[in-house]
C-alpha positions as CSV (number, residue, x, y, z in Angstrom):
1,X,0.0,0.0,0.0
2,X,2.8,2.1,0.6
3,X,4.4,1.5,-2.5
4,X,1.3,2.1,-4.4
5,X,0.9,5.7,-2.4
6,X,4.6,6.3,-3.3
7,X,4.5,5.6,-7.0
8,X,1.2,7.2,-7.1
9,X,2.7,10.6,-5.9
10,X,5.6,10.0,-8.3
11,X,3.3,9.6,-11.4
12,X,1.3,13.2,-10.3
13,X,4.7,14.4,-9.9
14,X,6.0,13.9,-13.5
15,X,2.6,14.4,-14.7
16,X,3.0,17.9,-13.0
17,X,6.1,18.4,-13.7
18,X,4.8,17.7,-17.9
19,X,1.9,19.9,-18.0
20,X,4.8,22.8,-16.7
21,X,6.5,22.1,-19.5
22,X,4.0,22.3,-22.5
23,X,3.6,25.6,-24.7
24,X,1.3,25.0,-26.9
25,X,-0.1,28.1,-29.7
26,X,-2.6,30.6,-28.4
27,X,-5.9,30.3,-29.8
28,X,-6.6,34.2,-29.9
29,X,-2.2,35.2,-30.7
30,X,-1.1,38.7,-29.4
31,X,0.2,41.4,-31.4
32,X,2.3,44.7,-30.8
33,X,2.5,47.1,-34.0
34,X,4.2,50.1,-34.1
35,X,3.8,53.4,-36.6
36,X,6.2,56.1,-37.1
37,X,4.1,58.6,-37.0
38,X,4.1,62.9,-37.1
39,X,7.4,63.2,-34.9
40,X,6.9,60.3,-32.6
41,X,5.0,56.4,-33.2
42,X,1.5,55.4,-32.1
43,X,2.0,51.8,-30.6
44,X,-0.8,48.9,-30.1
45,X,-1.2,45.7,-28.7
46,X,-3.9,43.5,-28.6
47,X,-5.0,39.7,-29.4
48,X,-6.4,38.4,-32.6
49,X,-9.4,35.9,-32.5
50,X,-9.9,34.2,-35.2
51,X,-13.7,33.8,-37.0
52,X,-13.6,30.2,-36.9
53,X,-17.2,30.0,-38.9
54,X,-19.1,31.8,-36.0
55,X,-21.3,34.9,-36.1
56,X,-19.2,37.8,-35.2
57,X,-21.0,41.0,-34.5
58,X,-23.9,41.2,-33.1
59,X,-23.3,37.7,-31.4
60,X,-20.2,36.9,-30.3
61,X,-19.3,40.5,-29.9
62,X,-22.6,41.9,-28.7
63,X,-23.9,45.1,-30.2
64,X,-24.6,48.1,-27.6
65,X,-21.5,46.4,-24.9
66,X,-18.6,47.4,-24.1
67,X,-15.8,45.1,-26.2
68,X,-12.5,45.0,-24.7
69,X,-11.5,45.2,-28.8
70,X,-9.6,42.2,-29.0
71,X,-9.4,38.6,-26.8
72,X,-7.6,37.2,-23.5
73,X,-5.4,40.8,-22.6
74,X,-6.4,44.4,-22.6
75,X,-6.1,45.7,-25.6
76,X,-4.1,49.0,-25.2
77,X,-2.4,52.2,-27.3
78,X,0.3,55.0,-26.9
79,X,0.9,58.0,-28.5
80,X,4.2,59.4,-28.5
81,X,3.1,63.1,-28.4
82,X,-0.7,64.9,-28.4
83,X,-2.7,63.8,-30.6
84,X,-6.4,64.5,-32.5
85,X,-8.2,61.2,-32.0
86,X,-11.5,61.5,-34.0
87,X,-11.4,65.0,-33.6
88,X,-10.7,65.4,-29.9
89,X,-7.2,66.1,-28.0
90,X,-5.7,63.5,-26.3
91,X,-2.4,64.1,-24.5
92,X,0.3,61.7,-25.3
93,X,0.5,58.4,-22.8
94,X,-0.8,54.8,-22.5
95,X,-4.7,54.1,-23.1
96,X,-6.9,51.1,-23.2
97,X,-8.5,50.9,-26.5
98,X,-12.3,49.9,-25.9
99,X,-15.5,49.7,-28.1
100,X,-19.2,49.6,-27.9
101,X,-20.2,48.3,-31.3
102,X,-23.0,48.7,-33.1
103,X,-25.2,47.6,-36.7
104,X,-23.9,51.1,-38.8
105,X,-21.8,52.8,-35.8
106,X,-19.2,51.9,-33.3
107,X,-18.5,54.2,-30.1
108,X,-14.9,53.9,-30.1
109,X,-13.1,54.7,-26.4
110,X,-9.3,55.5,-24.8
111,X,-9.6,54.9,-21.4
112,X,-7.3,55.5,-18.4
113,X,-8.3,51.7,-17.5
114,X,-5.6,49.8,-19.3
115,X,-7.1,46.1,-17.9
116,X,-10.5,46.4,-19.0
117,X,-11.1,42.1,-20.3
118,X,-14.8,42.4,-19.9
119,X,-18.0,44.9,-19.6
120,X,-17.7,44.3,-15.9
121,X,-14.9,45.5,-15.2
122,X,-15.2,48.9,-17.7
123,X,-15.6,52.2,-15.5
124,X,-17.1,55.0,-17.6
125,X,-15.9,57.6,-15.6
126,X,-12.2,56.1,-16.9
127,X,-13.3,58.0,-20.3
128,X,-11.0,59.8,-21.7
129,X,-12.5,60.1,-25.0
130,X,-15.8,58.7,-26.8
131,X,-15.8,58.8,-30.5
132,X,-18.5,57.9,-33.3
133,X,-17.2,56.1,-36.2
134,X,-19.4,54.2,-38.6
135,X,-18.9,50.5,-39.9
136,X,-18.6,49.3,-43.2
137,X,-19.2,46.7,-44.9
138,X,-16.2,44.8,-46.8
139,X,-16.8,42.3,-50.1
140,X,-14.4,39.9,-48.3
141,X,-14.5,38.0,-44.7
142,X,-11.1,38.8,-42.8
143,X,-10.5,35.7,-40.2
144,X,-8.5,36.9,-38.0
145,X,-9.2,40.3,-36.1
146,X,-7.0,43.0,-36.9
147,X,-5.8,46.5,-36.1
148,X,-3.8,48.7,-38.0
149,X,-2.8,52.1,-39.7
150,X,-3.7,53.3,-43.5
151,X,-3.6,56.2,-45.5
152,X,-0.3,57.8,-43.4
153,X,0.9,61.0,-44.4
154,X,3.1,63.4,-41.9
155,X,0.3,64.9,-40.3
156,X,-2.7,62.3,-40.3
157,X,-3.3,58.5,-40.8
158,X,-6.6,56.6,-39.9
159,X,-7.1,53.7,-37.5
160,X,-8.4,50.6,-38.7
161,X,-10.5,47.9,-37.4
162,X,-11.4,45.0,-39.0
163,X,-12.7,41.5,-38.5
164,X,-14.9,38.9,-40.7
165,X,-16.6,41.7,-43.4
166,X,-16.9,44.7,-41.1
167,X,-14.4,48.0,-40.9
168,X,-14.4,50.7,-38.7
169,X,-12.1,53.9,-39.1
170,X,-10.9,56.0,-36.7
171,X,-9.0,59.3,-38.1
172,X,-5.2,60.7,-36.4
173,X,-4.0,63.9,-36.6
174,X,-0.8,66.0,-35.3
175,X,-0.5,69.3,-35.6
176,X,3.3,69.1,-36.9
177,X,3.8,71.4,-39.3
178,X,4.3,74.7,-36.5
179,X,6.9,72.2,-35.0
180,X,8.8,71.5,-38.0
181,X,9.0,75.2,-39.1
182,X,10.2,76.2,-35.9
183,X,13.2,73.2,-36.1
184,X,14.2,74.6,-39.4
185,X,14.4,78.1,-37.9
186,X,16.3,76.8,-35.4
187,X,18.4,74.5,-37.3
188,X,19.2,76.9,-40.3
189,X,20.6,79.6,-37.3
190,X,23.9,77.2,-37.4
191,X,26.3,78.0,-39.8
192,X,28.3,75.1,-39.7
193,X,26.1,72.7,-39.8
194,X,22.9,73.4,-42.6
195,X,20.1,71.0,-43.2
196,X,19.8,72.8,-46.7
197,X,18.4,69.5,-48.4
198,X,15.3,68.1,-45.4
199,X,14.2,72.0,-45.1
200,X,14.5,72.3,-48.6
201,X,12.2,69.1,-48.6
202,X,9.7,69.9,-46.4
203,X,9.1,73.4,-47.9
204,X,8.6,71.6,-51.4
205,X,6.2,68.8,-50.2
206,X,4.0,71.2,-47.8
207,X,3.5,74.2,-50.0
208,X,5.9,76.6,-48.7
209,X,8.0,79.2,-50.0
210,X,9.3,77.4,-53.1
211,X,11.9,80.6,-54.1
212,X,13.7,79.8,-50.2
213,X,13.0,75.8,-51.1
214,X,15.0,76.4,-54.6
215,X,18.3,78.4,-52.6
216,X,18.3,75.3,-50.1
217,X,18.2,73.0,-52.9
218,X,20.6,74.6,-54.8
219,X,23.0,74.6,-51.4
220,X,22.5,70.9,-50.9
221,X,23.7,70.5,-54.4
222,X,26.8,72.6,-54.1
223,X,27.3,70.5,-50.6
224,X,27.1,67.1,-52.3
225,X,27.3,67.5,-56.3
226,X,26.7,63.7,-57.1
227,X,23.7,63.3,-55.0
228,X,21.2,62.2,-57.5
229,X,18.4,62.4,-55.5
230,X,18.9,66.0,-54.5
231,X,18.7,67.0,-57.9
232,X,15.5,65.2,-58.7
233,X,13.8,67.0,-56.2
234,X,15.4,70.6,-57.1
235,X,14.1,69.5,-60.8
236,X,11.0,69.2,-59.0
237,X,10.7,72.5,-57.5
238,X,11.9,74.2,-60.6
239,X,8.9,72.7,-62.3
240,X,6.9,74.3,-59.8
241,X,8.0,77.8,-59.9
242,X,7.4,77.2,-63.3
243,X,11.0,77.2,-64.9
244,X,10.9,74.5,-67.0
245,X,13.9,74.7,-69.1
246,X,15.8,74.8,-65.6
247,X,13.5,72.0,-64.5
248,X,14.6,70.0,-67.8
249,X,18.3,70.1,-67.5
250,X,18.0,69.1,-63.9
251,X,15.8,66.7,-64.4
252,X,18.4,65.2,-67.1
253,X,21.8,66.3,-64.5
254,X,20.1,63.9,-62.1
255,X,19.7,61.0,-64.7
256,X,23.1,60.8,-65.5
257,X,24.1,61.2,-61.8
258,X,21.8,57.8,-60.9
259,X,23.3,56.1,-64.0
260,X,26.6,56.4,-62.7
261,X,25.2,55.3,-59.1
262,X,22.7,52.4,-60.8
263,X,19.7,53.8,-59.1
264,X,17.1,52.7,-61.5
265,X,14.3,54.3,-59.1
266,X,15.7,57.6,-59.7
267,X,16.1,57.3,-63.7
268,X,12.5,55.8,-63.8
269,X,11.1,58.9,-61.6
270,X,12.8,61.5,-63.8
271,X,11.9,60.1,-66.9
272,X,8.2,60.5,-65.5
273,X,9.0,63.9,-64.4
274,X,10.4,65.2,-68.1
275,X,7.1,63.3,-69.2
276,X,5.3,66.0,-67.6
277,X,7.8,69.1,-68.9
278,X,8.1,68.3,-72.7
């Protein structure tokens, strides 16, 4: 009898000892994405069910309850500096990312609670914001839940979330542009040490003063001769202020300067650009 106990304790033991042992794949896997975005990233992590043939919304996911967007964690989301999210301020930090969906509109929510798994546990008084977005309808089921970022530009990108045939859009803004001039005040004060070609840049792409743009460019050029890239984008600006010979010869300068470098990218995007001059 005491043998049996003892080899009984021995088998629980290693069974134990087993079961410690096994990893096997989450059913719902988790997933941290970050996006470069304005002059900082906007970070989430969250868990991705999958569809698995069920009914989604408005049955597994309830309409009118609070959703902790995601399975098994919190599903959570940092901005690296202030933001617009759907149209209202929010200061940069950590924020669980919750939802209360609905048929044709979702009430999307960053809350200071960053462990909300279930409508019990949601405080409303946690809001920080409440936003309206509506759902759509996609031609194509998506299996496995998913967030992420689309249509990013430097001062605005949209949140996305989707799962089996619904999306739901959530707009991001910065206000960058004040912040940028003000570096390139700052930065062009040094004499030694001139970012002629990003200001240069940044004038061209945003619709700034495109005379001061062409000096910079012209600079950059004198700073780094062979740099065929430069000189696409000064044939650029040329063709904006409307000097298109100038534009032209530029445009053919930086060809020859990317042949010599093998950058097909750059002989393929001034050939389009003399396209558009001849």
């Amino acid at each position: 009898m005491k043998k049996t106990s003892l080899l009984l304790a021995a088998t629980c033991l290693i069974s134990g000892f087993s079961y410690a042992q096994l990893k096997t794949p989450a059913p719902s896997p988790t997933q941290t994405i970050k996006q470069d975005f304005a002059l900082s990233s906007v970070e989430v992590s969250y868990s991705r069910p999958g569809v698995k043939g069920r009914t989604i919304f408005g049955d597994l996911v309830p309409y009118g309850k609070v959703w902790r967007t995601g399975a098994n964690q919190a599903t959570t989301i940092t901005f690296g500096e202030e933001v617009s999210f759907g149209g209202k301020k929010v200061a940069a930090g950590k924020y669980g990312l919750l939802t209360i969906p609905g048929p044709n509109e979702w009430t999307v929510i960053l809350s200071r609670q960053l462990n909300v798994t279930s409508p019990a546990a949601y405080k409303q008084d946690m809001d920080v914001v409440r936003v309206k977005a509506k759902a759509a309808k996609i031609p194509f089921g998506v299996e496995n839940f998913l967030i992420g970022f689309d249509d990013i530009k430097p001062g605005s990108m949209s949140l996305h979330l989707i799962w089996d045939k619904t999306v739901v859009a959530v707009p991001i803004t910065a206000d960058v542009d004040e912040k940028i001039m003000a570096q390139i005040d700052e930065v062009m004060k040094d004499e030694n040490n001139k970012a002629y070609f990003p200001a240069a840049l940044y004038y061209l792409d945003n619709d700034k003063d495109l005379n001061k743009a062409i000096k910079w460019f012209d600079k950059a050029i004198e700073q780094n001769p062979k740099a065929f890239y430069i000189e696409y984008h000064r044939a650029r600006c040329l063709a904006k202020l409307g000097r298109k010979q100038d534009a032209i010869a530029a445009a053919k300068n930086s060809i020859e300067l990317a042949k010599a470098a093998k950058s097909d990218d750059y002989i393929a995007l001034n050939k389009k650009l003399l396209a558009t001059l001849q």
